[in-house]
GUKE-578595 format. One record per residue: residue number from 1; residue in one letter; y negated, x, z of N, C-alpha, C in turn. Coordinates in Angstrom, 3 decimals, padded with zeros to 6 digits. Each point is the difference from the previous one (the first is absolute). Example, Ala and Ser with C-alpha at 12.3 -4.5 7.8 and 13.67 -1.06 7.14 Angstrom:
2
  nr rest      nc2      nc1      nc3     cac2     cac1     cac3      cc2      cc1      cc3
   1    a  005.690  013.190  007.800 -001.190 -000.890  000.000 -001.200  000.900  000.000
   2    s -001.050 -000.350 -000.720 -001.190  000.820  000.060 -001.090 -000.770  000.730
***
This chain:
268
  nr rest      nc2      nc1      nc3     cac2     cac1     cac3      cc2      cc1      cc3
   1    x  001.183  000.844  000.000 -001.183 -000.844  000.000 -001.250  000.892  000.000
   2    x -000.926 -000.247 -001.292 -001.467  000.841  000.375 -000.976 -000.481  001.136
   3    x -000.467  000.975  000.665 -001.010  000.098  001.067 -000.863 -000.449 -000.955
   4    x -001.387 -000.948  001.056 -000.976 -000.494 -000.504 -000.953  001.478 -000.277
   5    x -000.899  000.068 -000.750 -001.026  001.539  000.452 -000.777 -000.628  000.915
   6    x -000.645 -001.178 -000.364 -000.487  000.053  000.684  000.133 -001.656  001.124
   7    x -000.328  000.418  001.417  000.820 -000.990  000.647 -000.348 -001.028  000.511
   8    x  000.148 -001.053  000.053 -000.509 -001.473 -000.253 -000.810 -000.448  001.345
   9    x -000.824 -000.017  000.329 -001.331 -000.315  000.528 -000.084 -001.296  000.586
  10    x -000.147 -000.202  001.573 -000.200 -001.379 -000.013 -001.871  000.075  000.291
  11    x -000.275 -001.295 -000.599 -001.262 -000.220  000.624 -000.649 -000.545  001.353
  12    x -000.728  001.126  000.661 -000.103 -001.283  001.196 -001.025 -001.215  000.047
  13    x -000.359 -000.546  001.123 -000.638 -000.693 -000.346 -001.228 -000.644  000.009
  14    x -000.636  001.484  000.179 -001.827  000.245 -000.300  000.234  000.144 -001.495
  15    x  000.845  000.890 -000.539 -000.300  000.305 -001.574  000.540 -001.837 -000.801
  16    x  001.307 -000.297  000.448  000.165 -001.171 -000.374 -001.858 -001.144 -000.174
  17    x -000.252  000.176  001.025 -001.060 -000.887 -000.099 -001.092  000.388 -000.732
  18    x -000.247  001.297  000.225 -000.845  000.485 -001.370  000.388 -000.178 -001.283
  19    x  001.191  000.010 -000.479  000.334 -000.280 -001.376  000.013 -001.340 -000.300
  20    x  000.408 -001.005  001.165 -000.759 -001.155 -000.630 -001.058 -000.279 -000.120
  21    x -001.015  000.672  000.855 -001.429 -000.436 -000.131 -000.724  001.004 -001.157
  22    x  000.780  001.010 -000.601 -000.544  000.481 -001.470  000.291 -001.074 -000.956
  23    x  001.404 -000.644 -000.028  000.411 -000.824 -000.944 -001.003 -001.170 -000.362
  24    x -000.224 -000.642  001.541 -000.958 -001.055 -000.202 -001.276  000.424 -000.795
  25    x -000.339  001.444  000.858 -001.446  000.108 -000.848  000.139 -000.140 -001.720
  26    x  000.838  000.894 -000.217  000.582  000.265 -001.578 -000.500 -001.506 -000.550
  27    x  000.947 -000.783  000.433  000.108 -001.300 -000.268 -001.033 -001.462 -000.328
  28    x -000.699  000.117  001.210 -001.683 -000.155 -000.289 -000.498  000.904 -000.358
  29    x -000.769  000.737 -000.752 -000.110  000.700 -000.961  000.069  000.035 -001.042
  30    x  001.445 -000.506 -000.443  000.138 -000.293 -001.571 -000.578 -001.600  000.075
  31    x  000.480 -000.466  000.949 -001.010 -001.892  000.060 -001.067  000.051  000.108
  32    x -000.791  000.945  000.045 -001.619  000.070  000.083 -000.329  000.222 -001.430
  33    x  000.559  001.076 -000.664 -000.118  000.451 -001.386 -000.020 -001.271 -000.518
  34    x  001.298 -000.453 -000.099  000.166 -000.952 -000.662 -000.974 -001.364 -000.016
  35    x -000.253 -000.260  001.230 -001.695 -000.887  000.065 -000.770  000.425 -000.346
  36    x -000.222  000.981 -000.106 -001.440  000.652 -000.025  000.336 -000.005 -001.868
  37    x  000.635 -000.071 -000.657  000.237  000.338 -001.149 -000.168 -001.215 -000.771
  38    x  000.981 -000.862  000.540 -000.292 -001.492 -000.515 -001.574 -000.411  000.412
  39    x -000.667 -000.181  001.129 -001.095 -000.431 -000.125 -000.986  000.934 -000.770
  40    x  000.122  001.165 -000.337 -000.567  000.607 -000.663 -000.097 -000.422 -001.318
  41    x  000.842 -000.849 -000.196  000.362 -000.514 -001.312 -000.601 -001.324 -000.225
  42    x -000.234 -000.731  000.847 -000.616 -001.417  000.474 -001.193 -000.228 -001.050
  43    x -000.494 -000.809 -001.003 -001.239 -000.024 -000.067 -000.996 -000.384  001.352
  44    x -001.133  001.138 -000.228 -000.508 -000.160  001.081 -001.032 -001.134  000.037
  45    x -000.762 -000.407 -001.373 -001.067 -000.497 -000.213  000.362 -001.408 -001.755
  46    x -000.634 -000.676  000.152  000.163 -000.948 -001.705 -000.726  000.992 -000.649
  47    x  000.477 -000.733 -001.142 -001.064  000.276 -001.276 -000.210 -000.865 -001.065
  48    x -000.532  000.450 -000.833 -000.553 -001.148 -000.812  001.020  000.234 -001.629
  49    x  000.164 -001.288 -000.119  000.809  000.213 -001.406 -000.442  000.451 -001.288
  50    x  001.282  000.899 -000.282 -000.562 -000.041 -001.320  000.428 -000.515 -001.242
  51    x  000.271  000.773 -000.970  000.742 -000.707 -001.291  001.548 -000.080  000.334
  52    x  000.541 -000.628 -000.735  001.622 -000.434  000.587  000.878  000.375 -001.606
  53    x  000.607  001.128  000.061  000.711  000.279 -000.969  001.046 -000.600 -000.108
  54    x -000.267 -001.643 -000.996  000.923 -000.840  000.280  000.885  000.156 -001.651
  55    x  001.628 -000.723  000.372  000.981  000.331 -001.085 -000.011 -001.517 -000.444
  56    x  000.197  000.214 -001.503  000.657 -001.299 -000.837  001.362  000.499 -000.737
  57    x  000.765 -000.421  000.606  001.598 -000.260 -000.880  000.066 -000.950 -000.479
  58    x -000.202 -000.124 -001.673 -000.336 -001.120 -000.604  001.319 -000.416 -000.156
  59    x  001.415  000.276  000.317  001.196 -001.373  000.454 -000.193 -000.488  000.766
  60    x -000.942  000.145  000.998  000.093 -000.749  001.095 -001.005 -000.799  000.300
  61    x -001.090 -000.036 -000.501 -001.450 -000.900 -000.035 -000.677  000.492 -001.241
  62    x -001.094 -001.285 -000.502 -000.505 -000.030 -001.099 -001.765 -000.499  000.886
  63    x -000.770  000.231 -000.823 -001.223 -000.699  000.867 -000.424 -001.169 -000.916
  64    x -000.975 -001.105  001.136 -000.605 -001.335 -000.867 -001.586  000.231  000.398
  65    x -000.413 -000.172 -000.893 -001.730  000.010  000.246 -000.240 -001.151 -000.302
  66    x -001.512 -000.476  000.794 -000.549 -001.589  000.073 -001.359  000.667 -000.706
  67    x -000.608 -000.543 -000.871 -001.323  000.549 -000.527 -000.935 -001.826 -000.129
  68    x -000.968  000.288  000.937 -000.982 -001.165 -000.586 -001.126  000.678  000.037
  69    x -000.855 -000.596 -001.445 -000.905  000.599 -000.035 -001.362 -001.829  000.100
  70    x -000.573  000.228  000.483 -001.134 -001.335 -000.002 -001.530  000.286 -000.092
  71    x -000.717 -001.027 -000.165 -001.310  000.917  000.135 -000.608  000.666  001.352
  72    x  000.484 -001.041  001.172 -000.355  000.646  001.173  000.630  001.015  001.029
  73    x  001.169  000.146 -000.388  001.283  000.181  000.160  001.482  000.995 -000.653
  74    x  000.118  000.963  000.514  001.772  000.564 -000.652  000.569  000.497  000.865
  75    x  001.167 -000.326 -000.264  001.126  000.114  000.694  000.500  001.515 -000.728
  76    x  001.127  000.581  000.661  000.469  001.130 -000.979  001.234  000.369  001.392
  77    x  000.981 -000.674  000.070  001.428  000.283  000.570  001.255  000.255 -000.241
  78    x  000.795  000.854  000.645  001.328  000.519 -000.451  000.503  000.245  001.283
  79    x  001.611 -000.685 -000.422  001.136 -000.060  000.806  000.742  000.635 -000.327
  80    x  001.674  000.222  000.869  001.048  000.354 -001.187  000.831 -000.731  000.135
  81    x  000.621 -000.119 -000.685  001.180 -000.866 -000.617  001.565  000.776 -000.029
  82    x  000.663 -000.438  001.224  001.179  000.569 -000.125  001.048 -000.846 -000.393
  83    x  000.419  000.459 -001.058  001.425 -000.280 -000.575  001.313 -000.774  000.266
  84    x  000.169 -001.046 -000.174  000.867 -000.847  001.173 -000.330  000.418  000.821
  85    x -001.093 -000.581  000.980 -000.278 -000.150  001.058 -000.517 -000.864  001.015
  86    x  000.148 -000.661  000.948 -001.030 -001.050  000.741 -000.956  000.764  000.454
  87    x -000.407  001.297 -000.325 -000.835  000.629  000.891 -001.379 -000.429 -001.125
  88    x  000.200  000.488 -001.254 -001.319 -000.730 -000.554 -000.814 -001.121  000.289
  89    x  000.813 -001.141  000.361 -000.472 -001.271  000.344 -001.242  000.183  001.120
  90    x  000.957  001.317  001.159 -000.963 -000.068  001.679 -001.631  000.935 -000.881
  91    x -000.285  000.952 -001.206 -000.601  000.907 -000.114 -001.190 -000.887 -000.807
  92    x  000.771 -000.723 -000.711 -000.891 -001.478 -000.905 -000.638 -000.235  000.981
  93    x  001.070 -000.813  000.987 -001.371 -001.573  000.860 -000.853  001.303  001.256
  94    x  000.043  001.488  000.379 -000.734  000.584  000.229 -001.448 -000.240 -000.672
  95    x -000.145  000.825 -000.885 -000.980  000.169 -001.415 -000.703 -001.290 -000.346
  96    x  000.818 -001.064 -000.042 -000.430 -001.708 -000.569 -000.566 -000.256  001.438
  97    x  000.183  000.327  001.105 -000.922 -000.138  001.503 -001.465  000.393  000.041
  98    x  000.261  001.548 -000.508 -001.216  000.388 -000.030 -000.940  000.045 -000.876
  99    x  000.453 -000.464 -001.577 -000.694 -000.386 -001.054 -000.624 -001.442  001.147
 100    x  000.624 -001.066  000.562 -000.409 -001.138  000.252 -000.914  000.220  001.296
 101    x -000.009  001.019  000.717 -000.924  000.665  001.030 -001.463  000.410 -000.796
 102    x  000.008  000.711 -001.094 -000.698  000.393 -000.997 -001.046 -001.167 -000.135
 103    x  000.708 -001.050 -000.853 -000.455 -001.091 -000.445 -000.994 -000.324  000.898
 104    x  000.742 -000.547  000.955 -001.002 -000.459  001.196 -001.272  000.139  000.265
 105    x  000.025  000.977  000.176 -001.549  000.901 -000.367 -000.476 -000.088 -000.709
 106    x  000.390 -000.363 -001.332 -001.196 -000.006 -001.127 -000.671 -001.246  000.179
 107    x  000.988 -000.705  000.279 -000.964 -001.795  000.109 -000.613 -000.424  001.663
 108    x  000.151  001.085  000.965 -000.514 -000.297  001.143 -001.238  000.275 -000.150
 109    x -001.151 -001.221  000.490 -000.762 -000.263 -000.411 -001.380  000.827  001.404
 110    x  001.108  000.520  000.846 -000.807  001.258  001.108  000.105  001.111 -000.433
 111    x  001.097  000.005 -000.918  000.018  001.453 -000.615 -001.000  000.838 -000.985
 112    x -000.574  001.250  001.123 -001.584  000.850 -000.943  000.275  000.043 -000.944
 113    x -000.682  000.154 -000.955 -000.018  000.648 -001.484  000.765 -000.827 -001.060
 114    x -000.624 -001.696  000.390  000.453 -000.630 -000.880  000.128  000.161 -001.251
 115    x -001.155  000.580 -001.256 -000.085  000.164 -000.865  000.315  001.014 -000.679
 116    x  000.996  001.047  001.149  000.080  001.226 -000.639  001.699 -000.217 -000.310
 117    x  000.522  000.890 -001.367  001.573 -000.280 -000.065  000.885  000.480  000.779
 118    x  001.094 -000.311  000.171  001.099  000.460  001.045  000.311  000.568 -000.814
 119    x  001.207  000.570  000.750  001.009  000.724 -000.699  001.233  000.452  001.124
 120    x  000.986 -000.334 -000.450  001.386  000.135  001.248  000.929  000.805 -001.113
 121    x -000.019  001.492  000.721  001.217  000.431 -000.784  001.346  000.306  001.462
 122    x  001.386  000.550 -000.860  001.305 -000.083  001.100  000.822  000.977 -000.902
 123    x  000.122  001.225  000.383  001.073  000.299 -000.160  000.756  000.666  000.662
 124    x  001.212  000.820 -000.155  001.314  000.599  001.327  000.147  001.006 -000.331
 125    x  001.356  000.622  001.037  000.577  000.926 -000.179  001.617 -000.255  000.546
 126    x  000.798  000.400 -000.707  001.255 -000.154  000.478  000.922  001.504  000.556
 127    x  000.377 -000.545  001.372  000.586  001.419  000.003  001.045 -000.536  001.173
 128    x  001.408  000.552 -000.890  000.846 -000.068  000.693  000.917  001.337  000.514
 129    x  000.772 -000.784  000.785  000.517  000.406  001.164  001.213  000.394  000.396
 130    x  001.229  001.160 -000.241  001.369 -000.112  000.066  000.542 -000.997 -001.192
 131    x -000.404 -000.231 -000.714  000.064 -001.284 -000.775  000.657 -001.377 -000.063
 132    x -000.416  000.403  001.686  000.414 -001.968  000.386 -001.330 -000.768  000.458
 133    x -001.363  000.911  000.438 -001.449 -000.798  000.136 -000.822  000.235 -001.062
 134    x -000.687 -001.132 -000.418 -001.132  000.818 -000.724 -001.196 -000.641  000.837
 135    x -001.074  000.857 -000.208 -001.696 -000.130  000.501 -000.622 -000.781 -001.225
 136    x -000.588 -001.283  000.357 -001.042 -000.118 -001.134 -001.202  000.641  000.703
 137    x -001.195  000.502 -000.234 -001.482 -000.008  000.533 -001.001 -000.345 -000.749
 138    x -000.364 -001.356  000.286 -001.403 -000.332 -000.833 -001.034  000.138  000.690
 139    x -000.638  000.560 -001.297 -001.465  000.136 -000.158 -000.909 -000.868 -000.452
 140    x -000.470 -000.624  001.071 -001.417 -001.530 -000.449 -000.961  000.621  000.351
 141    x -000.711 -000.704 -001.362 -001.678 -000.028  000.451 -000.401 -001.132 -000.356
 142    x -000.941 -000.545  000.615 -000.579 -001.225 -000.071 -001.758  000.163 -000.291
 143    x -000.274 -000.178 -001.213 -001.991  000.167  000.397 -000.899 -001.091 -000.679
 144    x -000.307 -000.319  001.430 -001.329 -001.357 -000.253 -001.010  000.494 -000.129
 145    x -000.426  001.052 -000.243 -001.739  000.521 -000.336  000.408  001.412  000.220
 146    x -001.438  000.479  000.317  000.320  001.762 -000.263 -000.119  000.073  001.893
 147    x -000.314 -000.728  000.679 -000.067  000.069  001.046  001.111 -000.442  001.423
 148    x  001.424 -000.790 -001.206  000.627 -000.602  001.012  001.253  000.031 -001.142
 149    x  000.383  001.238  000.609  001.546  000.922 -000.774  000.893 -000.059  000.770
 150    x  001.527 -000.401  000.054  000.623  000.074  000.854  001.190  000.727 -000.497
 151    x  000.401  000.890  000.544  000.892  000.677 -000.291  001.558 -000.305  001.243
 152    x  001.142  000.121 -000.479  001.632 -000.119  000.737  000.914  000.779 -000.615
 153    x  000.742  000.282  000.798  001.064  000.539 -000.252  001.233 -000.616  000.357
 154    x  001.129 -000.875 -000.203  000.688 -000.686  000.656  001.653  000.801 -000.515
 155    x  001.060 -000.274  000.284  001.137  000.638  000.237  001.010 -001.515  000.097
 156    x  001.426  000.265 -000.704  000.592 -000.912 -000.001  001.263  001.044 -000.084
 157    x  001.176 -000.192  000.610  001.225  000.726  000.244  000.996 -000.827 -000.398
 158    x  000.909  000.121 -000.822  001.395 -000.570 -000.780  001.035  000.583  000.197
 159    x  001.205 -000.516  000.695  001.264  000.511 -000.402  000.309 -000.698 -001.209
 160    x  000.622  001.106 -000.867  000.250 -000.465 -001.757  001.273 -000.325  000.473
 161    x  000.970  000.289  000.981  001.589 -000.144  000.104 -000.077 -001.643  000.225
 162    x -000.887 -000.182  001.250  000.242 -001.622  000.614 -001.136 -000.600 -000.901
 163    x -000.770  000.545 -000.945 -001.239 -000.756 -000.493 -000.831 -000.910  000.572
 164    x -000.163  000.655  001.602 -000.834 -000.275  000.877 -001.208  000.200  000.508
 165    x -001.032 -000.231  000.210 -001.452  001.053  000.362  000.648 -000.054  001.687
 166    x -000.382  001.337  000.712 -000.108  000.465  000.874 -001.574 -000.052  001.000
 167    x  000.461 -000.349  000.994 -001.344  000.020  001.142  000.325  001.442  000.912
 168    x -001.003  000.130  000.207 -000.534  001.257  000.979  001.462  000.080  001.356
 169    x  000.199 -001.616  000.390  000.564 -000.272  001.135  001.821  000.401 -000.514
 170    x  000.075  000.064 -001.660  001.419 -000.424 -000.531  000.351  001.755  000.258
 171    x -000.932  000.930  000.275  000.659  001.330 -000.157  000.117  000.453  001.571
 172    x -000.086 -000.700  001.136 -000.091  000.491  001.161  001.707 -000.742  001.043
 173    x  000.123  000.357  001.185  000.965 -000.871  000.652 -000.724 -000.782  000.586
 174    x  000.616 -001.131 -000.282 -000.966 -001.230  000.818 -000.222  000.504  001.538
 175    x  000.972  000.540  000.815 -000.292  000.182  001.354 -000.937  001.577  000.273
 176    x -000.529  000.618 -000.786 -000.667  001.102 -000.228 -001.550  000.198  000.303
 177    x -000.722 -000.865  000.149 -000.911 -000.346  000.457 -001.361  000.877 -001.055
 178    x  000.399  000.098 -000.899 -000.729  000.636 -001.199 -001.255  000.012  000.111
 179    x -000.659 -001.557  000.163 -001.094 -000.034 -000.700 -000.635  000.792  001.391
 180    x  000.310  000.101  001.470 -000.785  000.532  000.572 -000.441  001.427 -000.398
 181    x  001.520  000.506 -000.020 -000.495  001.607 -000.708 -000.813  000.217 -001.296
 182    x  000.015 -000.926 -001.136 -000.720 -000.058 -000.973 -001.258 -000.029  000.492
 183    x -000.642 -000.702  000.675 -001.102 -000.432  000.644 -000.544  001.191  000.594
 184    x  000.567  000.328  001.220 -000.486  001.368  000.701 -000.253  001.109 -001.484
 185    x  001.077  000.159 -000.598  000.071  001.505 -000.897 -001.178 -000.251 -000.754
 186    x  000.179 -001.073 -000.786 -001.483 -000.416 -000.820 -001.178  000.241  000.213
 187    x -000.197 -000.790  001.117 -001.515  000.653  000.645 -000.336  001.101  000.372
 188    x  000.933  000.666  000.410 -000.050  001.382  000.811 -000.543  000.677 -001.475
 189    x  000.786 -000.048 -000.855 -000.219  000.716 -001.701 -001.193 -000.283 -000.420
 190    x -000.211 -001.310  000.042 -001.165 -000.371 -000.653 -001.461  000.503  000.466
 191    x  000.369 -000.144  001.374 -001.411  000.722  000.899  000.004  001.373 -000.371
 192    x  000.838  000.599 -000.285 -000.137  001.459 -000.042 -000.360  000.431 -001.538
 193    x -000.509 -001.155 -000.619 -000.577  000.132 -001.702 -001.401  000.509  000.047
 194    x -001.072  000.388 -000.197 -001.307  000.734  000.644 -000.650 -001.133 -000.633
 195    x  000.421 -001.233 -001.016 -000.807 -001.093 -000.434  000.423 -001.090  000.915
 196    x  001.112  000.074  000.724  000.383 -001.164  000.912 -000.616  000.357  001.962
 197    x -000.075  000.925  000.381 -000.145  000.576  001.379 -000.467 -000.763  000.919
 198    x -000.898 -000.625 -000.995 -001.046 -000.836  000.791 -000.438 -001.614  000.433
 199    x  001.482 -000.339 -000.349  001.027 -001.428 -000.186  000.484 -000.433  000.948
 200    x  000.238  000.778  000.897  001.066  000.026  001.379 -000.270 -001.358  000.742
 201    x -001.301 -000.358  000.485  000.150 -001.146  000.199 -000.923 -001.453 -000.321
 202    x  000.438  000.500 -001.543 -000.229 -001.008 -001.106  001.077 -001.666  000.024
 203    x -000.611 -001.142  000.016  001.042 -001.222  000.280  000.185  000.131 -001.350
 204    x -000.512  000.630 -001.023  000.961 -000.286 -001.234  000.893  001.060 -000.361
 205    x -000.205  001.315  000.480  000.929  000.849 -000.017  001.284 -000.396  001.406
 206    x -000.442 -000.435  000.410  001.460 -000.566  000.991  000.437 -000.951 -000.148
 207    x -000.478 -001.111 -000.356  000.644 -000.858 -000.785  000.849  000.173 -001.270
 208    x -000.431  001.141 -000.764  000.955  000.175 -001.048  000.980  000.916 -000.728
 209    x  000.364  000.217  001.938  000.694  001.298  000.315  000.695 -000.779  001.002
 210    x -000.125 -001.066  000.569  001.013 -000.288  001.270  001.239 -000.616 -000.579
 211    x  001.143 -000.413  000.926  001.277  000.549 -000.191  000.903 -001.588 -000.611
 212    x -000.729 -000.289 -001.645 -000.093 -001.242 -000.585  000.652  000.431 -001.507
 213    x  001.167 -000.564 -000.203  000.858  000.632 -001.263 -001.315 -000.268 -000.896
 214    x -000.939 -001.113 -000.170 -000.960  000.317 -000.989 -000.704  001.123 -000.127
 215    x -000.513  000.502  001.242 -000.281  001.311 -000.205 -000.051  000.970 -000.850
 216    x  001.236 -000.161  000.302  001.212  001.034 -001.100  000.234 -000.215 -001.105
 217    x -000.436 -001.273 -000.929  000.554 -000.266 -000.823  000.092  000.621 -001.301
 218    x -001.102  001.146  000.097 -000.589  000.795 -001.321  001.268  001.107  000.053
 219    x  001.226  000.598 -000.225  000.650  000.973  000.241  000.839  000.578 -001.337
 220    x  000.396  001.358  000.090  000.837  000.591 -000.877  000.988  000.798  000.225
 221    x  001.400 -000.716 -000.236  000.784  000.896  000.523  000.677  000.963 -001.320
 222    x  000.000  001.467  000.322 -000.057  001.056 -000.148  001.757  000.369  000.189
 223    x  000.421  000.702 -000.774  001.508  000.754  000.546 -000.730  000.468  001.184
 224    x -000.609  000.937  000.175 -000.097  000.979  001.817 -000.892 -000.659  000.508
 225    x -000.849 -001.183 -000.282 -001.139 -000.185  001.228 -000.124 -001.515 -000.614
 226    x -000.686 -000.470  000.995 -000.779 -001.671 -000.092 -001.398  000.303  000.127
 227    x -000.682 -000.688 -000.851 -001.713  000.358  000.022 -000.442 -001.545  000.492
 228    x -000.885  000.068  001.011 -000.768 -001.377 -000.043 -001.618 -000.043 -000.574
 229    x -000.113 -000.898 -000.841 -000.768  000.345 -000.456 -001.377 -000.904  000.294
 230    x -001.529  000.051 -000.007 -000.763 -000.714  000.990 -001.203  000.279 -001.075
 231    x -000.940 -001.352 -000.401 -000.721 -000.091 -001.009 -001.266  000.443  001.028
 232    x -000.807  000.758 -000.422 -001.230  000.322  001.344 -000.609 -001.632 -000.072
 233    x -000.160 -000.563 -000.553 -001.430 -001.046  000.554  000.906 -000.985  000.951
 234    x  001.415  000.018  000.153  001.080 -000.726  001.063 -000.006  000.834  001.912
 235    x -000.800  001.452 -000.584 -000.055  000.263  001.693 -001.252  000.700  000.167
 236    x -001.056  000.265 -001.315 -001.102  000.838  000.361 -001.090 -000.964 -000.620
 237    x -001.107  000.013  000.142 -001.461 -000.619 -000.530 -000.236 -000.091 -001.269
 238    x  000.125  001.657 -000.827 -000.397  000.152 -001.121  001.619  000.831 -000.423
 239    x  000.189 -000.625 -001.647  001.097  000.301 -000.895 -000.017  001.616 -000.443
 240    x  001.122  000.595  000.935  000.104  001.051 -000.611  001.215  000.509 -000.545
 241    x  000.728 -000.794 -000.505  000.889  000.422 -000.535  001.702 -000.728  000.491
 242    x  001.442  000.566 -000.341  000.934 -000.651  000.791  000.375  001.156  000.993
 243    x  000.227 -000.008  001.095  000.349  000.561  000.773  001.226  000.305  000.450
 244    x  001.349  000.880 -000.052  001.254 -000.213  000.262  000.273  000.679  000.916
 245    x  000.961 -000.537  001.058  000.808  000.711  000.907  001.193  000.441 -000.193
 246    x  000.638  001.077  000.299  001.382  000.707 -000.548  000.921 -000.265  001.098
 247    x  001.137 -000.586  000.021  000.903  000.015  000.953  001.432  000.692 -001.190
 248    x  000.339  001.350  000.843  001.222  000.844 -000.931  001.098 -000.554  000.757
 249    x  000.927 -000.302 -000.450  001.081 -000.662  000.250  000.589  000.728  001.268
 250    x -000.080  001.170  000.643  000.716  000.373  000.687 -000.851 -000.535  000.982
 251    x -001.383 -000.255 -000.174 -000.426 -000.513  001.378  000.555 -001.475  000.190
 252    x -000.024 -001.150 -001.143  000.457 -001.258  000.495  001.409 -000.262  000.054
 253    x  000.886  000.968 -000.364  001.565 -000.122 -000.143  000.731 -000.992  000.753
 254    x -000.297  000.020  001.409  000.452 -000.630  001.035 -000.507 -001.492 -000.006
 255    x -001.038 -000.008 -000.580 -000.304 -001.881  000.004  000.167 -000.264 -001.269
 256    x  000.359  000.574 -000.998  000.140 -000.591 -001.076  001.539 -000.715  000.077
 257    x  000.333 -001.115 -001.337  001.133 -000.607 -000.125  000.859  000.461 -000.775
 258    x  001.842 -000.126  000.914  000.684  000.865 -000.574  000.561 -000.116 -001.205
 259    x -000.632 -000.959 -000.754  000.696 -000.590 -001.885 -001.428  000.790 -000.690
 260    x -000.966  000.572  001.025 -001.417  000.915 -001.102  000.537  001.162  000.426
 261    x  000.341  000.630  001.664  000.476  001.141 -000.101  000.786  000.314 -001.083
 262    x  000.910 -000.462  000.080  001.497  000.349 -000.926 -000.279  000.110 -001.600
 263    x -001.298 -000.636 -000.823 -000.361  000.077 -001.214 -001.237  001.089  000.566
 264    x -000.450  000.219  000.731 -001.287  000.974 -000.339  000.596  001.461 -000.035
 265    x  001.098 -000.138  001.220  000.939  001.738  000.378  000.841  000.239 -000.858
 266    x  000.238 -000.423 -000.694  001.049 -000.081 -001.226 -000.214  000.991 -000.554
 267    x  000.669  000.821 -000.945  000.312  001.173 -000.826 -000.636 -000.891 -001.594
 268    x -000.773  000.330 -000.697 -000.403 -000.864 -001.291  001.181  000.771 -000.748
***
């Protein structure tokens, strides 16, 4: 039988306890990194949108434009049109809403700048997702004079599998308590915009930030992140633009729902 060289050591048990209390340190340590890494990663602040490098796969949608032209008056709108689909129908009576929102205005008889022409244009962007969501994002403008322009940005979410539109509330676990964290994260972001700072305790910036799936309703979901997205004249005085908040998937993982986990984590 070979002799050990060298001969087997017991530990006592001051060193015993020191080696667990290196281990622990070790241990927190790498869990600090690791926080400190992810929130490092956090958007810290919104920002304001910009252009949306959106895709057309013409098998899969075609677009419809509405053109009226009148003397006081034009229209100039576009939808898309997907392909055996019920989803066209929800993107139509969208568009046919706000053409009829449009209208309104021209014949309201409080409305400034009677004599001057309107003009309502609409158009999108489509961008999908793992290729089971797609994003519509329209772009309205509405103008009753040179003085009373209204600009939106609105967001509509489709599963093409169930040919369903999706709500803000359809990507979370009902028992998850979402909208509070949406709420807190939002504002926290938004205040930290150097055009928002000074909002904090604004009743229309808290009102349209508190913890109300309408709120939310402007959103884009993203393979790695969910953006919420917030028209300025909905939480600030004067229109400056759309404003988005970034939530990266590893931060909402845990409240999201496990039929979006399982299509967002997916291998494409």
């Amino acid at each position: 039988m070979k002799k050990r060289m060298f001969p087997k050591k017991k530990l006592n048990k001051q060193q015993l306890t020191g080696l667990i209390l290196l281990s622990v340190a070790i241990y927190l340590c790498i869990i600090g990194i690791v926080i400190f890494a992810l929130f490092k990663s956090l958007p810290a602040s919104a920002y304001i949108m910009g252009d949306i490098d959106w895709q057309k796969p013409s098998e899969i949608y075609s677009a419809e434009t509405v053109n009226v032209a009148e003397n006081d008056y034009s229209i100039n709108a576009s939808y898309p049109v997907f392909h055996d689909s019920d989803i066209t129908a929800l993107c139509k009576a969208f568009i046919e809403a706000k053409i009829s929102e449009f209208s309104s205005g021209i014949i309201d008889e409080h409305m400034p700048d009677q004599g001057v022409r309107k003009y309502f244009d609409a158009s999108y962007a489509a961008l999908f997702t793992k290729n089971r969501f797609v994003n519509i994002v329209y772009y309205l403008k509405s103008e009753y004079g040179i003085d009373n322009i209204r600009n939106e940005t609105r967001t509509m979410l489709f599963d093409l599998e169930k040919e369903m539109q999706l709500k803000i509330g359809d990507l979370f676990k009902k028992d998850s308590n979402y909208l509070n964290f949406l709420s807190e994260k939002c504002r926290l972001r938004l205040l930290a915009h150097p055009n928002l700072e000074s909002l904090a305790d604004s009743d229309k910036f808290l009102s349209s930030t508190r913890a109300k799936a309408e709120c939310f309703s402007n959103f884009i979901l993203h393979k790695d992140k969910l953006t919420i997205l917030f028209d300025s004249f909905s939480i600030a005085p004067v229109y400056s633009g759309v404003y988005c908040v970034d939530f990266p998937l590893s931060e909402i993982a845990g409240l999201l729902a496990n039929d979006v986990i399982k299509i967002l984590f997916r291998a494409d």
